[in-house]
C-alpha positions as semicolon CSV with decimal commas, in nm:
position;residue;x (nm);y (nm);z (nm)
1;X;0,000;0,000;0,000
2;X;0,133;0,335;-0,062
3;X;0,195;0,569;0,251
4;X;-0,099;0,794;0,346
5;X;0,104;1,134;0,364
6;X;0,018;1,449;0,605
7;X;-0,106;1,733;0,406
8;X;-0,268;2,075;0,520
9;X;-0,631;2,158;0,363
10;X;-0,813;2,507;0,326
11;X;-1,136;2,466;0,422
12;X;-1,314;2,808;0,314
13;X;-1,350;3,047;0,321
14;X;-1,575;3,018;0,058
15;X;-1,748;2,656;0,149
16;X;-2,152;2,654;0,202
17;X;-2,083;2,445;0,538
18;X;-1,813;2,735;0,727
19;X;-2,144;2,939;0,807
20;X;-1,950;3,273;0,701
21;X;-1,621;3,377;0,616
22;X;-1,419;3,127;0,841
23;X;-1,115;2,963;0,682
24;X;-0,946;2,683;0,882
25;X;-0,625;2,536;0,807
26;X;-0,674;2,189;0,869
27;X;-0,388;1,967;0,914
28;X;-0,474;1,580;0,816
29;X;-0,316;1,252;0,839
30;X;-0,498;1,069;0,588
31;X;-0,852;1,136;0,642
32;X;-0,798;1,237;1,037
33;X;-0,739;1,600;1,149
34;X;-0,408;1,647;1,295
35;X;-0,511;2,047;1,404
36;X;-0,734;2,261;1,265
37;X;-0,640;2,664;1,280
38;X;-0,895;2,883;1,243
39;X;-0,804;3,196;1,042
40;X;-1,060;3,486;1,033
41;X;-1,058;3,887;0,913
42;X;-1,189;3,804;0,635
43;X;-1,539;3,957;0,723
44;X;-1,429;4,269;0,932
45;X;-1,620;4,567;0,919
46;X;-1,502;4,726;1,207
47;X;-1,839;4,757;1,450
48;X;-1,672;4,851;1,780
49;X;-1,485;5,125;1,584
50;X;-1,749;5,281;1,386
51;X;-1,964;5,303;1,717
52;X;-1,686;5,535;1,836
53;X;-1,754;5,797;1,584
54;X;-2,154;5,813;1,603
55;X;-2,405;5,952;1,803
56;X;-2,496;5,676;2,092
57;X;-2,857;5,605;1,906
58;X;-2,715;5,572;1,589
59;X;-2,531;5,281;1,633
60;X;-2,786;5,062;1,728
61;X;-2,887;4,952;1,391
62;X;-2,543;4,835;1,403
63;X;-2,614;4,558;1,665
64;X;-2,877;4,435;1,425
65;X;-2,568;4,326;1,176
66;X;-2,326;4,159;1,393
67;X;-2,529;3,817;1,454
68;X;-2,738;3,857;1,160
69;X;-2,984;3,565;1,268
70;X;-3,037;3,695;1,621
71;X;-3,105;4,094;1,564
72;X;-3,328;4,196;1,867
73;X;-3,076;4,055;2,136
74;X;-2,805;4,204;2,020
75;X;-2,930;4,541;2,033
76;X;-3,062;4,428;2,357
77;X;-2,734;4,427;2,490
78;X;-2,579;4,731;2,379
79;X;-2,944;4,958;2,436
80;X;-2,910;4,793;2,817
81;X;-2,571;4,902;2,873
82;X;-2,692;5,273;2,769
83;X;-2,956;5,268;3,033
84;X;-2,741;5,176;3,247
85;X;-2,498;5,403;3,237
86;X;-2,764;5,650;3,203
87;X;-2,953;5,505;3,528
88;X;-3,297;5,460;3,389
89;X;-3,518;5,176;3,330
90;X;-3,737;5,138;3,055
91;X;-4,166;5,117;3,155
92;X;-4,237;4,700;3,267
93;X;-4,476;4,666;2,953
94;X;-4,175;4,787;2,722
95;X;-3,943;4,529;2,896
96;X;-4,240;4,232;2,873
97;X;-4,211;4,333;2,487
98;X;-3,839;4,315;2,491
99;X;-3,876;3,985;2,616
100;X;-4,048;3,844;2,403
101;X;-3,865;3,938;2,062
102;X;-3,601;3,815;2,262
103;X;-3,771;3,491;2,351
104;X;-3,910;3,495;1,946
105;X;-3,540;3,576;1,840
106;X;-3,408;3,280;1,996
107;X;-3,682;3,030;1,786
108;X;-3,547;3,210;1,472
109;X;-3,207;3,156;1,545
110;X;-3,245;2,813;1,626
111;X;-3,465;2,714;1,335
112;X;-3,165;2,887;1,153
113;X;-2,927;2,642;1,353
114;X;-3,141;2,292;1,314
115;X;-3,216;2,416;0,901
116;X;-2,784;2,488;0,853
117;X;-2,680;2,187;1,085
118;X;-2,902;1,952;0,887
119;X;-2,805;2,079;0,581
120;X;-2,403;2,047;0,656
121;X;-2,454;1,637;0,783
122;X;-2,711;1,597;0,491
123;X;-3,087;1,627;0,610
124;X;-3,195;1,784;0,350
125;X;-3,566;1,814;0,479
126;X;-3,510;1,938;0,800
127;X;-3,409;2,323;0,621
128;X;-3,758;2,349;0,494
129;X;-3,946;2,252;0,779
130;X;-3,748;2,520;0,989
131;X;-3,800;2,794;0,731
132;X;-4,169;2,736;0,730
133;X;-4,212;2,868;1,093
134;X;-3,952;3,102;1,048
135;X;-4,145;3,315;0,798
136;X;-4,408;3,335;1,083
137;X;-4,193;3,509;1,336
138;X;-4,026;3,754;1,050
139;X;-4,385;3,894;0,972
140;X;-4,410;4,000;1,333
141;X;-4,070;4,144;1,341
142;X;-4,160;4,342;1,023
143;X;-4,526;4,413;1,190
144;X;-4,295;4,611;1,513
145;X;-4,036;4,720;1,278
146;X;-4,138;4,775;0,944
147;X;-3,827;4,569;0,852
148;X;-3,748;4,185;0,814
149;X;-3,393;4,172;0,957
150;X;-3,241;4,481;1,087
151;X;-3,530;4,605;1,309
152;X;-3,368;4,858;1,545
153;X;-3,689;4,822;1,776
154;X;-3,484;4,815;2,106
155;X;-3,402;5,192;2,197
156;X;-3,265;5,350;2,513
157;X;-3,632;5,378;2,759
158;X;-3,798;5,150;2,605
159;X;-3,896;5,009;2,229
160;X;-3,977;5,208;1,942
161;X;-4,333;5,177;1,890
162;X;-4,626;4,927;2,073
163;X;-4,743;4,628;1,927
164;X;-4,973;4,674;1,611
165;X;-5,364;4,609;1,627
166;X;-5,307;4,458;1,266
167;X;-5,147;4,220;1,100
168;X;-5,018;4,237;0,747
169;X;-5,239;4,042;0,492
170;X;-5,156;3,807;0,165
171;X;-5,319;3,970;-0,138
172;X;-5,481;3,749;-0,408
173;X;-5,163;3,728;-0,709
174;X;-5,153;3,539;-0,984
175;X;-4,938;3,243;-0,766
176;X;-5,241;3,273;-0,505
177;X;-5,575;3,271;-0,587
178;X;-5,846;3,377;-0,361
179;X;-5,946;3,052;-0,098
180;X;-5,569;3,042;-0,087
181;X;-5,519;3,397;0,057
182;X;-5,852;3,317;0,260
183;X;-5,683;3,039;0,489
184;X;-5,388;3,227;0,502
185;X;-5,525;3,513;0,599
186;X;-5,750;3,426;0,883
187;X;-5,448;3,392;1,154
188;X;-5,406;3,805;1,064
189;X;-5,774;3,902;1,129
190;X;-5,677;4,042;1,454
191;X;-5,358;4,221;1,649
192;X;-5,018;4,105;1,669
193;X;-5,074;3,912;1,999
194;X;-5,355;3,738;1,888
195;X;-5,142;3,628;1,578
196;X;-4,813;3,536;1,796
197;X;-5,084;3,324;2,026
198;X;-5,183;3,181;1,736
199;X;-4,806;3,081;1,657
200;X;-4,765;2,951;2,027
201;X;-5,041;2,721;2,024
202;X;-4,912;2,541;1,722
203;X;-4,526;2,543;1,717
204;X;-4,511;2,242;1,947
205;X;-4,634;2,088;1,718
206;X;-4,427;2,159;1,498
207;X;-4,105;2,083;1,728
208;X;-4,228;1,725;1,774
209;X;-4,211;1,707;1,366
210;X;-3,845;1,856;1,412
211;X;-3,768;1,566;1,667
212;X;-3,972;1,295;1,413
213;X;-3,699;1,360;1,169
214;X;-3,407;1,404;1,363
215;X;-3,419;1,270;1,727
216;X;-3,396;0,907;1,676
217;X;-3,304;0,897;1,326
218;X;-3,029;0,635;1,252
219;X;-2,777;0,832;1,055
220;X;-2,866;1,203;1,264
221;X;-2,702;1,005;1,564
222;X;-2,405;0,868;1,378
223;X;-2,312;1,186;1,267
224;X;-2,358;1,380;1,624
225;X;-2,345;1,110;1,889
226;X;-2,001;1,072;2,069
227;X;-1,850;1,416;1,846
228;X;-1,689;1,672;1,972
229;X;-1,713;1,623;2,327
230;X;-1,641;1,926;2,565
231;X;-1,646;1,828;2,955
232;X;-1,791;2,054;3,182
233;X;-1,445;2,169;3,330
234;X;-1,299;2,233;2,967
235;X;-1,619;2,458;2,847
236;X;-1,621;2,647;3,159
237;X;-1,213;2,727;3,080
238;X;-1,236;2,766;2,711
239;X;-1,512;3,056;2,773
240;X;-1,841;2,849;2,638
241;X;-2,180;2,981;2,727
242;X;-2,536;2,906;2,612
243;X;-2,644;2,616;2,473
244;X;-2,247;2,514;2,432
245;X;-2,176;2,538;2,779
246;X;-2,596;2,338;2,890
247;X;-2,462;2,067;2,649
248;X;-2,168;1,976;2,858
249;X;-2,375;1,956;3,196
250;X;-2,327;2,317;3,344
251;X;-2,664;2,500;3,426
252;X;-2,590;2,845;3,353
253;X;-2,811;3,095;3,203
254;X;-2,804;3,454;3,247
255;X;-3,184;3,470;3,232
256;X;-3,180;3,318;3,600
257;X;-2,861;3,320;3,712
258;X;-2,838;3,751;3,700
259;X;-3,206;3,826;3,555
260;X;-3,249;4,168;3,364
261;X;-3,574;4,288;3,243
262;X;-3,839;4,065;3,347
263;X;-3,694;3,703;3,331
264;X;-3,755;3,721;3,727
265;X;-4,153;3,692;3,711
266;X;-4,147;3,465;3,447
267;X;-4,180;3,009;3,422
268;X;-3,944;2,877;3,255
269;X;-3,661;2,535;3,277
270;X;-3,311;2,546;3,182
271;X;-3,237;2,232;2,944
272;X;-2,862;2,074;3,057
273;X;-2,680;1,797;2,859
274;X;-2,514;1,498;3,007
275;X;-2,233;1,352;2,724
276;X;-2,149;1,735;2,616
277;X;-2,160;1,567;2,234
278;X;-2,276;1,755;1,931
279;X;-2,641;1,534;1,990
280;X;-2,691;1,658;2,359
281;X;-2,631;2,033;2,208
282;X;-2,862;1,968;1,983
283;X;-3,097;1,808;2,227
284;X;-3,055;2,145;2,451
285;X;-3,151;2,385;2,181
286;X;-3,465;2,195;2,085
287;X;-3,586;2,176;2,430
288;X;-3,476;2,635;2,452
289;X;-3,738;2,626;2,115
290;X;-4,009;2,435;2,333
291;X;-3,901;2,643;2,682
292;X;-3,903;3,025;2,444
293;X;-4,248;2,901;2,300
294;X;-4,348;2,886;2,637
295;X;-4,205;3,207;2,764
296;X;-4,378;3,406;2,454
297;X;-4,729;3,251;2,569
298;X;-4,647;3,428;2,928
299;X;-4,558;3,748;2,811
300;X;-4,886;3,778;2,530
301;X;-5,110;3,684;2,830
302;X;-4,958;3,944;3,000
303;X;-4,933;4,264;2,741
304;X;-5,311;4,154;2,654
305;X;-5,404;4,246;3,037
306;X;-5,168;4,531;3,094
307;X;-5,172;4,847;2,838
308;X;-4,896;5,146;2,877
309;X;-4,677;5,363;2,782
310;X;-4,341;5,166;2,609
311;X;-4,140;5,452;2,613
312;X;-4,020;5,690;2,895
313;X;-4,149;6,010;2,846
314;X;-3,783;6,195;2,887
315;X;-3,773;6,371;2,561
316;X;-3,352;6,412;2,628
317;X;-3,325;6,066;2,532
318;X;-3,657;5,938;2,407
319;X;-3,795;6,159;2,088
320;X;-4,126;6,278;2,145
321;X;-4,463;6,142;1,951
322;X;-4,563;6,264;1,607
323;X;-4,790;6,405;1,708
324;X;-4,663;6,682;1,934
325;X;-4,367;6,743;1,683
326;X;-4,559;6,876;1,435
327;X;-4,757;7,126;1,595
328;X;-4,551;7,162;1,906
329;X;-4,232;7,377;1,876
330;X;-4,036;7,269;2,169
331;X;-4,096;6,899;2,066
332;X;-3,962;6,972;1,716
333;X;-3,615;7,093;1,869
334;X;-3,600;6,804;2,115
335;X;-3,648;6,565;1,792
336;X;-3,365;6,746;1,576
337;X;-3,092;6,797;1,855
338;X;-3,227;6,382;1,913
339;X;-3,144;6,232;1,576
340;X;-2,867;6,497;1,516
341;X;-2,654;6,515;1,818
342;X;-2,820;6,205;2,014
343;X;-2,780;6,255;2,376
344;X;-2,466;6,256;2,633
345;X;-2,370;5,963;2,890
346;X;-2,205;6,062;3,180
347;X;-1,862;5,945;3,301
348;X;-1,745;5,592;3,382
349;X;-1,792;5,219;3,237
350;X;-2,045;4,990;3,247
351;X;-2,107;4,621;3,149
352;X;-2,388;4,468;3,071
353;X;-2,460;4,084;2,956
354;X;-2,779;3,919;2,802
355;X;-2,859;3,527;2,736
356;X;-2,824;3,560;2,394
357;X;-2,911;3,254;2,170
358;X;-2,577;3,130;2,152
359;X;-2,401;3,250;2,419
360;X;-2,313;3,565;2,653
361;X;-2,364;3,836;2,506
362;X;-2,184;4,114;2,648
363;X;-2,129;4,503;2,579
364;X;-1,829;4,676;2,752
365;X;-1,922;5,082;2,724
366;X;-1,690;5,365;2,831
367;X;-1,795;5,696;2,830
368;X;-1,569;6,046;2,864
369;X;-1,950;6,233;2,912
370;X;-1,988;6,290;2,553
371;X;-2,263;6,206;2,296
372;X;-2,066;5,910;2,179
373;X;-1,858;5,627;2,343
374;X;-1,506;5,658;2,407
375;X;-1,488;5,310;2,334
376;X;-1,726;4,974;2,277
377;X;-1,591;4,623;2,296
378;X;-1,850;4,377;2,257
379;X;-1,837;4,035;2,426
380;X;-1,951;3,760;2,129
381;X;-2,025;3,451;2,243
382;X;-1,947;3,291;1,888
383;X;-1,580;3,395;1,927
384;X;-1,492;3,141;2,264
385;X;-1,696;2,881;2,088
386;X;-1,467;2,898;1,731
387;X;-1,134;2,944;1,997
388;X;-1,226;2,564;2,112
389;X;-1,313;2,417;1,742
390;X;-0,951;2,262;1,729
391;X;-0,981;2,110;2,021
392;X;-1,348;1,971;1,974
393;X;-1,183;1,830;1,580
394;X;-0,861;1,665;1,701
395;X;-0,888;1,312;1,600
396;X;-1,228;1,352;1,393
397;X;-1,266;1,305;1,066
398;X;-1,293;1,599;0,785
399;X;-1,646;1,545;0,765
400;X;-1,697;1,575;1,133
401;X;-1,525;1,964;1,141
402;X;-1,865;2,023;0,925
403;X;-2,102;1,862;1,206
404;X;-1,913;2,032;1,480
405;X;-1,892;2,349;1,278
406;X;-2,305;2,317;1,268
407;X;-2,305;2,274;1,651
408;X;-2,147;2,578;1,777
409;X;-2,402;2,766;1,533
410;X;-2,136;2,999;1,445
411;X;-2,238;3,344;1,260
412;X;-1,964;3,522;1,117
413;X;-2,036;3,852;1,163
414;X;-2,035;3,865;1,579
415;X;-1,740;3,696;1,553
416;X;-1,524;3,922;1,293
417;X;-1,678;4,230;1,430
């Protein structure tokens, strides 16, 4: 037989499996990796520098494009660290809102996860299934927003607007025709909340058709069972959090262990793996769909009962209505010198973290007291997870980089910041 010679792969940064612009050097002996280096700056777009030269409240549509699957939390973080420097607190029906989009931002990112991680170990199926809920929950970010992706609800006192008394309806086209739109349509007769219950009641549902393909499917466990193990010692070193660090045993989630906004007053269980493989990650971030479902259905029950104001009504750093700004002089000036000049922060540094859906996500602000930071570093949880890939690959095979690359649910842009 002739020998089997070491040679060094590029994997990326152009591959459909790296979820972004990763390249890793992969050193192989035969078919096994040897190491596997990680190179990225391929993506960089400089967030942490551009936020130094704007206006506080115009870098929040910033946050949105960092983890581009999970937009709401990350502006989350950085609008919390704001508030707290500036000592206020947004109303409690603004934060109920806030948590849910966060709750409905972690379903989208892991339907994003299970679609991509099927996908890259080659379950086909399991990306359309995911996508067909998905669309749900991006028609009620656009119903808040106005926008698919980058919302930039979250702002410093609350959220931009309340929740809609409409939904947005299919029109009869030439692809639909009219009993078509009729079905589809009857879900938006009513407000947002009524549509999102509408969404709660049946997504379990549509979980357990998740777990029908996956859970106990022959090759799905080949593929995940028994790969890249992390023990609960080695996460907690190698800086894992979320669903990376509940997959390797360690129950730690920001939403209980140091609650913000409402997480207090709400039900919820923290899933926890026991083999810290690629399958118990998986089983942890199924379970987070089924636990977030669960959370949303709390906080609709509650905005239905409890109307009020979602903004605070300090027009230094929240812009006054419409209304008042165009027949109200004084309201006009505090809206220009707003979105011109933003506001100032005063002195000193402040940290803030949220339970993002894949990881701690963490904002470091300083402030020298003027209208824009001094500087911003931004905690992403991606970047720990992608540190420990050559440790989770050592001794796998090159297909198995893919699965583990699908289990840290990597985004690119968080990461490359």
């Amino acid at each position: 037989m002739p020998e089997i010679k070491n040679y060094t792969l590029n994997f990326g940064p152009q591959h459909p499996a790296a979820h972004g612009v990763l390249r890793l050097v992969l050193e192989m002996d035969g078919e096994v990796i040897e190491r596997a280096d990680p190179h990225i700056g391929l993506l960089h777009r400089g967030t942490e520098k551009l936020a130094e030269s704007k206006p506080y409240n115009q870098s929040i549509g910033y946050m949105d494009r960092l983890d581009y699957v999970s937009m709401m939390c990350n502006e989350h973080g950085y609008v919390l660290a704001i508030e707290k420097l500036l000592g206020i607190e947004a109303p409690e029906r603004a934060q109920y809102i806030r948590v849910m989009f966060d709750e409905i931002t972690r379903i989208l990112n892991h339907l994003m996860w299970i679609g991509a991680h099927g996908l890259d170990v080659g379950a086909m199926a399991m990306f359309l299934y995911a996508f067909r809920e998905r669309e749900d929950l991006m028609d009620a970010y656009e119903a808040v927003s106005g926008a698919r992706l980058h919302a930039t609800y979250y702002r410093p006192g609350g959220v931009y607007r309340d929740l809609p008394d409409s939904m947005p309806k299919y029109e009869v086209t030439r692809w639909r025709e009219k009993s078509e739109v009729k079905r589809l349509n009857t879900v938006r007769e009513g407000s947002l909340l009524d549509f999102l219950q509408d969404f709660t009641e049946r997504f379990p549902k549509c979980v357990d058709e998740y777990e029908t393909l996956l859970t106990d499917n022959r090759i799905w466990k080949q593929r995940t069972v028994d790969i890249g193990i992390v023990s609960p010692e080695r996460a907690m070193q190698m800086g894992f959090t979320g669903p990376m660090l509940r997959g390797s045993g360690v129950e730690w989630d920001l939403r209980r262990k140091q609650p913000y906004e409402v997480y207090d007053q709400l039900d919820f269980k923290i899933p926890v793996g026991t083999n810290g493989d690629s399958y118990d990650r998986y089983l942890v971030r199924v379970e987070e769909m089924r636990q977030s479902n669960h959370i949303i259905s709390q906080c609709i029950q509650w905005l239905k009962d409890n109307p009020g104001p979602v903004m605070l009504e300090d027009y230094k750093i929240a812009p006054p209505p419409r209304m008042n700004m165009k027949a109200d002089m004084e309201s006009l000036i505090h809206h220009f010198k707003l979105f011109t000049e933003g506001f100032c922060l005063p002195e000193g540094e402040v940290y803030t973290a949220i339970e993002h859906p894949k990881g701690e996500f963490g904002c470091l602000l300083i402030s020298d007291g003027a209208n824009k930071p001094y500087r911003l570093k931004i905690r992403a949880p991606g970047f720990a997870h992608l540190s420990g890939l050559n440790e989770m690959v050592k001794g796998h095979m090159l297909s198995d980089v893919v699965a583990v690359i699908g289990t840290q649910d990597i985004v690119f842009g968080e990461i490359d910041r």
